[in-house]
Every structure is written in C-alpha cells, then in structure tokens.
C-alpha positions in Angstrom: 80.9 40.6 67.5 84.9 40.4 67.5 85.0 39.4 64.1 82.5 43.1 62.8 84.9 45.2 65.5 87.6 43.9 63.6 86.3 44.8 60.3 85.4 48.0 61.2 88.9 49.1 62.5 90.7 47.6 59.2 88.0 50.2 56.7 89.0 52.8 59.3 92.3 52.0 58.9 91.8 51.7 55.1 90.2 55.2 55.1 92.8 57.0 56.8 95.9 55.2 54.9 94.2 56.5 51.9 93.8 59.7 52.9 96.8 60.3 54.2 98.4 59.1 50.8 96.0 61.3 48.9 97.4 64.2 51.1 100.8 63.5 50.7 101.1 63.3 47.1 102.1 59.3 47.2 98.9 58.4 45.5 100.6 60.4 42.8 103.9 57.9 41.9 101.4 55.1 43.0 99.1 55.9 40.1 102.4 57.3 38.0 103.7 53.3 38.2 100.5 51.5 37.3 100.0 54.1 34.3 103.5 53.3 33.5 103.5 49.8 33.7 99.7 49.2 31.7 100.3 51.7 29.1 104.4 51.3 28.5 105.3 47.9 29.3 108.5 48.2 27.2 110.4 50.9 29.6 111.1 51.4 33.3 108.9 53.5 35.4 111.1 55.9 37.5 112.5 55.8 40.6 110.4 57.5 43.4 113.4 59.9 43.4 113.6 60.7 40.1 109.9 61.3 39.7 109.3 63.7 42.6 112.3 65.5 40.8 110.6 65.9 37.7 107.7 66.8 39.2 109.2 69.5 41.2 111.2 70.4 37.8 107.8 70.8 36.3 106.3 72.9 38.3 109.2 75.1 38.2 108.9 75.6 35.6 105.3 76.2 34.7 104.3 78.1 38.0 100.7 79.2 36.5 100.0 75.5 36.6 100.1 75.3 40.3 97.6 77.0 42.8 100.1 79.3 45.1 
C-alpha cells in the first residue's frame, strides 16, 4: 500500500516538474543542449545565459514570429 502511495506522489511530482518546465521555457535550453550535443558533438552548447540572450535577441528582432 506504502510502496503504490509512494509511486503515485513521485508521477505527480513528475507531472508537475514537467509542467512547470514546459511553462517556464526551461524545457527549451534542456532540449537546446541535447540537440546540441547529438547533432554537433564538435562544439560547446551555450551557456544558459548566453542562450536566453539569443533567444531574446531573436525575437527582437523578428517580432511577427512571436504571438503578442
């Protein structure tokens, strides 16, 4: 009985974790790095830092590409 509480709480836990990444955008460098790391092997992903600035940089300037 413990042991199915327990699992339930942990996919809860699971679920909201992953929404809460989805919703704040950090799925975005998450998938970013993996991309970067199976595809180009050779070069260094980014920096968080640095890629939330060129995100920002690109949606600057491209504004029709965003919603509002």
């Amino acid at each position: 009985m413990a042991a199915a509480v327990t699992d339930h709480v942990r996919r809860v836990w699971r679920a909201v974790a992953w929404y809460v990444n989805g919703v704040t955008g950090q799925s975005r460098y998450t998938a970013y790095v993996t991309h970067e790391r199976e595809r180009h092997p050779d070069r260094e992903p980014l920096t968080e830092r640095e890629f939330w600035r060129a995100h920002y940089a690109q949606q600057d300037a491209d504004p029709g590409a965003r919603c509002c």
